[in-house]
C-alpha positions in Angstrom: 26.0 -75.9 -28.3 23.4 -77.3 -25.6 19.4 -77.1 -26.3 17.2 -76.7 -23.0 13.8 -77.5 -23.5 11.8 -77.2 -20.0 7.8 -78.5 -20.5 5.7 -76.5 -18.1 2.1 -77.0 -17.4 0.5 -74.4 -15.0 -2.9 -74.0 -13.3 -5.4 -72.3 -15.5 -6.1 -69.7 -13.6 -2.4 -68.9 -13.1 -1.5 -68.0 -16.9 -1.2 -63.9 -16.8 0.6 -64.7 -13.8 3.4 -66.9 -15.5 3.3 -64.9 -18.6 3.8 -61.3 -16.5 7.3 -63.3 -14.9 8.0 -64.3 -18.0 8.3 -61.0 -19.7 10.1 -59.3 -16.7 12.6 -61.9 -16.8 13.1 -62.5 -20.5 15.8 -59.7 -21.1 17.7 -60.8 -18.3 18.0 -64.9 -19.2 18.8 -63.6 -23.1 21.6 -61.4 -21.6 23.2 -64.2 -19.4 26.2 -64.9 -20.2 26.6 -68.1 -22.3 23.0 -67.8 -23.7 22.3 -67.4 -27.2 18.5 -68.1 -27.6 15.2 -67.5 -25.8 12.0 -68.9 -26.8 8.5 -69.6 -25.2 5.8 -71.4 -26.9 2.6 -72.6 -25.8 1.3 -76.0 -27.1 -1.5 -76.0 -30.0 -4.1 -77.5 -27.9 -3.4 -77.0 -24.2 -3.2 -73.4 -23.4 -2.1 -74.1 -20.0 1.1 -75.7 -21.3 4.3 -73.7 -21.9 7.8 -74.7 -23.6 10.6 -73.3 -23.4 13.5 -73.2 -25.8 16.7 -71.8 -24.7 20.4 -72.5 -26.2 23.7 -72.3 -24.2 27.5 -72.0 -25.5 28.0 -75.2 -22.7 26.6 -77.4 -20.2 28.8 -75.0 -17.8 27.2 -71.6 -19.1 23.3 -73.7 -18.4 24.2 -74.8 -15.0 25.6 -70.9 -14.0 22.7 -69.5 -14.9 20.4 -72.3 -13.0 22.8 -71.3 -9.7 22.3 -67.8 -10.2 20.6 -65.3 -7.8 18.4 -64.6 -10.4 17.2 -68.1 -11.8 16.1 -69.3 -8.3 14.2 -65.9 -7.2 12.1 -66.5 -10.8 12.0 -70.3 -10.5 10.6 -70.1 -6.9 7.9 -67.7 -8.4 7.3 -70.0 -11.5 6.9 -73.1 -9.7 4.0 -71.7 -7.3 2.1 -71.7 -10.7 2.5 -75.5 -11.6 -0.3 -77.6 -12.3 2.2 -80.7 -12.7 5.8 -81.0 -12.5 7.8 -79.6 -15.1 9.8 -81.8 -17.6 13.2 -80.7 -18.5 15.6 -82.2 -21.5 19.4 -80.7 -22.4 20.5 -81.8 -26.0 23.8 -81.7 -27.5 23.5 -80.3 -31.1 24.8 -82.4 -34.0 26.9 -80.2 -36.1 27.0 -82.7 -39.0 24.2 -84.6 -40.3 26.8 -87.1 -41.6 27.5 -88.6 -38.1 26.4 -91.8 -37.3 24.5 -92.6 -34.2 26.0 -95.3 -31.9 23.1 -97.7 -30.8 
């Protein structure tokens, strides 16, 4: 299972804008395959700032859905908003909390 969190920070005045994409698209990215989880938050003292949480069966089923039709028409909508670049992390979930970490 793969974690995508994407950091987005948009201008102000740009917010009903993002959130408007964002709830036209949501359906769509939850029914992709490979997708199991959708989330959006907004951070507790920035308004302007947006995460998003999504989980993928595989790395494989992520990077479809960032080649699809449908990602890039959004994405080049979304990014118009930016107020900074957006920040993007995959993680690998631990399925045992016995497992050492390797340093």
């Amino acid at each position: 299972m793969l974690t995508r969190i994407v950091k987005m920070t948009f201008k102000e005045d740009k917010l009903e804008d993002f959130r408007r994409i964002f709830e036209r698209s949501i359906d769509k990215i939850r029914s992709f395959e490979g997708c199991t989880y959708v989330e959006l938050s907004r951070d507790t003292h920035r308004k302007n700032v947006y995460f998003t949480y999504s989980k993928w069966t595989s790395e494989e089923m992520l990077n479809a859905y960032r080649n699809s039709k449908m990602f890039r028409s959004t994405w080049s909508e979304v990014k118009k908003l930016f107020a900074e670049p957006p920040e993007a992390h995959s993680l690998y979930t631990v399925h045992s909390s016995e497992e050492k970490v390797k340093v």
